[in-house]
C-alpha positions in Angstrom: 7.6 -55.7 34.6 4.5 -55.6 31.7 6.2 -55.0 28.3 4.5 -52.5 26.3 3.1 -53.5 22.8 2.4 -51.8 20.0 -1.2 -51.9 20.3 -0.6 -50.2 23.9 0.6 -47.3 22.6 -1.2 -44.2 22.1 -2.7 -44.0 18.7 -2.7 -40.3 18.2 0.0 -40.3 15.1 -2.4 -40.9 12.5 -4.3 -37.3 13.6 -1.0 -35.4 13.5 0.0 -37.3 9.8 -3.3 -36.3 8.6 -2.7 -32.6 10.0 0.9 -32.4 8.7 -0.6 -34.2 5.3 -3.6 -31.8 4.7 -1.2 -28.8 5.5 1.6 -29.7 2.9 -1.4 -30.2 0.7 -3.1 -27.0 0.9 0.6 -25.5 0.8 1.2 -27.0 -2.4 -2.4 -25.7 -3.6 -1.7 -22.2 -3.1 1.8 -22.3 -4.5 0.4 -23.1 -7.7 -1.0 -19.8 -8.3 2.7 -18.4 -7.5 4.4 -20.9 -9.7 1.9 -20.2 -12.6 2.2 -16.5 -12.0 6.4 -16.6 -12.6 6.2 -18.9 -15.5 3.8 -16.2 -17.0 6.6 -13.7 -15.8 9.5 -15.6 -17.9 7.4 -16.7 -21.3 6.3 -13.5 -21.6 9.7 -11.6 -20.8 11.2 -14.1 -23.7 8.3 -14.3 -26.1 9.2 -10.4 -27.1 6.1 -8.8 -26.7 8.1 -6.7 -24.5 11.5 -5.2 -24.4 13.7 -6.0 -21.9 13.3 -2.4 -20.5 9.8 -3.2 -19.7 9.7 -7.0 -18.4 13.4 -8.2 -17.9 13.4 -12.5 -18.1 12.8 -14.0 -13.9 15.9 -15.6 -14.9 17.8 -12.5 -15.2 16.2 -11.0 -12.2 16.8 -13.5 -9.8 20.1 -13.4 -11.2 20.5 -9.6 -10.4 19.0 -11.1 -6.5 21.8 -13.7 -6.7 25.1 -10.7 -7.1 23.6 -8.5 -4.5 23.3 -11.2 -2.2 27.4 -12.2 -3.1 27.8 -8.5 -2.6 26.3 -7.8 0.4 24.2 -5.3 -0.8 20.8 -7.4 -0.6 21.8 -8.0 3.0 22.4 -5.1 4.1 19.7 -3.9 2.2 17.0 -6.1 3.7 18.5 -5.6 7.5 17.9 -1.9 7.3 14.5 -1.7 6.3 13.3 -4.7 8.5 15.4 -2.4 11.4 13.9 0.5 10.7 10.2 -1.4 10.0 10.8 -3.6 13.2 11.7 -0.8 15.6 8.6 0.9 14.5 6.2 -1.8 14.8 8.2 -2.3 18.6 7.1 0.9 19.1 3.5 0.7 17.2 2.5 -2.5 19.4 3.4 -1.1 22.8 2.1 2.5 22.2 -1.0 1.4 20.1 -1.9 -1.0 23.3 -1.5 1.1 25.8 -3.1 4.0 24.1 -6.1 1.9 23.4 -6.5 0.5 26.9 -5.9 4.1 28.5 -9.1 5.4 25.8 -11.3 2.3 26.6 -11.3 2.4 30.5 -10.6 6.2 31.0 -13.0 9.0 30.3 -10.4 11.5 30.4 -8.0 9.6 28.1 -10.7 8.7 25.7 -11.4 12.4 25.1 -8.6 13.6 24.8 -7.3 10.6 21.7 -10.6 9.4 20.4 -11.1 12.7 18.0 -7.1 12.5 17.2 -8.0 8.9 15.8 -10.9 9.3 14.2 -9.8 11.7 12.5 -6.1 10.6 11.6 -7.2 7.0 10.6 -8.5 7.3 7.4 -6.0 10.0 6.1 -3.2 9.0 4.4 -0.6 9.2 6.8 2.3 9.6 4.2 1.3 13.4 3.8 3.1 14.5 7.1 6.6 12.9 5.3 7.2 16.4 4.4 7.0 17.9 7.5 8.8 14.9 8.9 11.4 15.7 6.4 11.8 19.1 7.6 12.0 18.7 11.3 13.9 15.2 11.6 16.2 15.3 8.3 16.2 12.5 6.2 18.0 10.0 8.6 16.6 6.8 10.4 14.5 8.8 12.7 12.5 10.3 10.3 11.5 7.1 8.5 11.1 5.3 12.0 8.7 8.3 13.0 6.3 8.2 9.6 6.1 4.4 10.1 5.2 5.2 13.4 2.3 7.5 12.5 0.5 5.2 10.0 1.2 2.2 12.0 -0.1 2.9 15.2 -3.7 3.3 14.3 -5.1 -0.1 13.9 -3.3 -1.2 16.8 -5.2 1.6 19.0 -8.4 0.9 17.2 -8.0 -3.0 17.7 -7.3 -2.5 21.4 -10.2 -0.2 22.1 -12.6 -2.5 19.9 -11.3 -5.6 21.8 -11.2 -4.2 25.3 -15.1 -2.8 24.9 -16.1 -6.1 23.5 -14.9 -7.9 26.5 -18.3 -9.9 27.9 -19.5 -7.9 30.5 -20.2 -11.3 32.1 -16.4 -11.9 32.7 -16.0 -8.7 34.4 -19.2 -9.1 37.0 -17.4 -12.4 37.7 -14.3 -11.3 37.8 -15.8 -8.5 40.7 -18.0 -10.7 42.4 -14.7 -12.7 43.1 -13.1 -9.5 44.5 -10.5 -9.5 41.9 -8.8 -5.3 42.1 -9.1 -3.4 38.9 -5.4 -4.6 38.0 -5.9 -8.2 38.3 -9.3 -7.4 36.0 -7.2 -5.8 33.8 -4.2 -8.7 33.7 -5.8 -11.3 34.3 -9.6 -11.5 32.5 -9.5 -7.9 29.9 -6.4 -8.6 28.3 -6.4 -12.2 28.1 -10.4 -12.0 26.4 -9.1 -9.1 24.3 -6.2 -10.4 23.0 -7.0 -12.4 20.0 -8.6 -8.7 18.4 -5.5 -6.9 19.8 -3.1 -9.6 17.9 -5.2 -9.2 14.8 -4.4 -5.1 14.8 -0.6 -6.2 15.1 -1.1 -8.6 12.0 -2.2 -5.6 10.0 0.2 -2.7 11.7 3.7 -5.2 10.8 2.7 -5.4 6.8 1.9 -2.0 7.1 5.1 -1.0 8.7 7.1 -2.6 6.0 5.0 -1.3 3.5 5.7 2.7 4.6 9.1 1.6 5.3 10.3 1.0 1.7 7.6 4.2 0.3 9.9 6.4 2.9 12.9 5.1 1.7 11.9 5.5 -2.1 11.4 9.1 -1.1 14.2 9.6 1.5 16.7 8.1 -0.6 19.4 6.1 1.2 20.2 2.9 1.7 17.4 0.0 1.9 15.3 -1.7 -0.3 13.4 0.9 -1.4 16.3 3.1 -1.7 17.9 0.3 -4.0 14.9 0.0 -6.3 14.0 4.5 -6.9 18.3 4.0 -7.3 18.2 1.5 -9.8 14.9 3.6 -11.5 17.1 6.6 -11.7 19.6 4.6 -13.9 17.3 2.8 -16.2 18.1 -0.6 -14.5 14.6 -2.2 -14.8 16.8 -5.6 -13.8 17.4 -4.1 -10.5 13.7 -2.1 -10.1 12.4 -5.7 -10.6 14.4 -7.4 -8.0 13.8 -5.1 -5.4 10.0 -6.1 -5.9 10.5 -9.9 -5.9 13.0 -9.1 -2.7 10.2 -6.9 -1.0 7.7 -9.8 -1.8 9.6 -12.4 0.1 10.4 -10.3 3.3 6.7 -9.6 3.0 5.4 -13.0 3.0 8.1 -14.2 5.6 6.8 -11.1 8.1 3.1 -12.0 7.6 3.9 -16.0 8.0 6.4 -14.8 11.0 3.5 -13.1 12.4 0.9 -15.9 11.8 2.7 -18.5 13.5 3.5 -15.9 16.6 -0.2 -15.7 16.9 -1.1 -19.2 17.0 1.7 -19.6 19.6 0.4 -16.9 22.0 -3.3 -18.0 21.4 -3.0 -21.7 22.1 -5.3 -22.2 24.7 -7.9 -19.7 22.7 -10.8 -22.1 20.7 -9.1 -20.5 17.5 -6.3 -22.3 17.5 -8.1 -25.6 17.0 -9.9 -24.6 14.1 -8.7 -25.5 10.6 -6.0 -23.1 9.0 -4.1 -23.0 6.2 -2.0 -20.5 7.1 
């Protein structure tokens, strides 16, 4: 039995330590900024150019992050608003799709939704809250519904700009092979459409969170943006403060969260071999 060598074996390590390398690299590049940006934060909270009303110290805000999190109240916090921004980006990706594939290969469909879009898209969605407010209360079900309505709109408008970009090539081929019109849709629309598709989701989740905490600042309630118009209400700029640096990081993690999910799902697409430092 031939004992295998060292020079036998497959030399492909040096390509992934040079990937891993040149990741932690540009990692570490970008976190400068960040780093630079909170040492700002704390010379100038101490320097007293401003009072601690205005600019409390990092130091004292990330020890305000430190009791809520001994508390429970940053946990509980944080798992309410991702709930209710989760459920409505659940609810953003599967009716955004499907509402953007029924307008691109239905005449009917396209009818009916494409003047509700076009003309909902570039309003600021926020200004129904009020009538939100008055027919579903001030509960989970109103803040899931108004994250709903400004969500939902680049998912449909990434779907139907996908799905009509779709090489026409692929679909004579696709016919000429005698696939039906669902294995066209499965198997050769979706799949060509998808990378568009996951880049409407990679706006709608940010945006989610984002009318998530503005509903809860004006809803009231628990969450993290209930916390932080809470702690305005008192004076606590400590607290107002931390719920920023708190919405920062679930932020980031959501948008990284998001990224990854999208390199996973596209691996066999040609973007996931191109350079990222994401």
């Amino acid at each position: 039995m031939a004992r295998v060598t060292a020079t036998d074996r497959p030399n492909g390590w040096p390509e992934k330590a040079a990937r891993i390398a040149v990741t932690l690299y540009w990692g570490a590049a970008r976190a400068v900024s960040v780093v630079v940006l909170l040492a700002a934060w704390e010379l100038l909270a101490r320097s007293g150019m401003f009072t601690h009303y205005q600019l409390p110290a990092l130091s004292d805000v990330i020890e305000r992050i430190w009791r809520d999190g001994l508390s429970g109240d940053l946990w509980i916090n944080t798992a309410l608003t991702l709930y209710r921004a989760l459920t409505a980006f659940c609810i953003c990706a599967v009716g955004g799709v499907l509402i953007g594939m029924a307008m691109s290969r239905n005449v009917i469909a396209n009818w009916f939704f494409d003047p509700i879009v076009s003309v909902g898209f570039p309003m600021p969605k926020i200004a129904f809250l009020p009538v939100v407010i008055l027919w579903l209360g001030v509960f989970d079900v109103s803040k899931i519904t108004i994250i709903v309505i400004d969500a939902i709109f680049p998912v449909i408008a990434a779907t139907v700009i996908a799905i009509q970009g779709v090489e026409k090539e692929l679909i004579w081929s696709a016919r000429n092979m005698g696939a039906s019109n669902r294995e066209l849709l499965t198997q050769v629309i979706l799949p060509a459409a998808s990378p568009q598709i996951m880049t409407g989701l990679q706006v709608a989740l940010p945006l989610s969170l984002i009318v998530a905490v503005v509903a809860e600042m004006l809803m009231g309630g628990y969450g993290l943006g209930g916390a932080m118009i809470t702690a305005s209400r008192f004076a606590n700029s400590t607290g107002v403060f931390a719920g920023i640096v708190e919405i920062a990081v679930v932020g980031y993690a959501l948008v990284k969260i998001m990224a990854l999910a999208r390199r996973r799902l596209l691996i066999w697409h040609q973007e996931a071999n191109a350079p990222s430092t994401a």
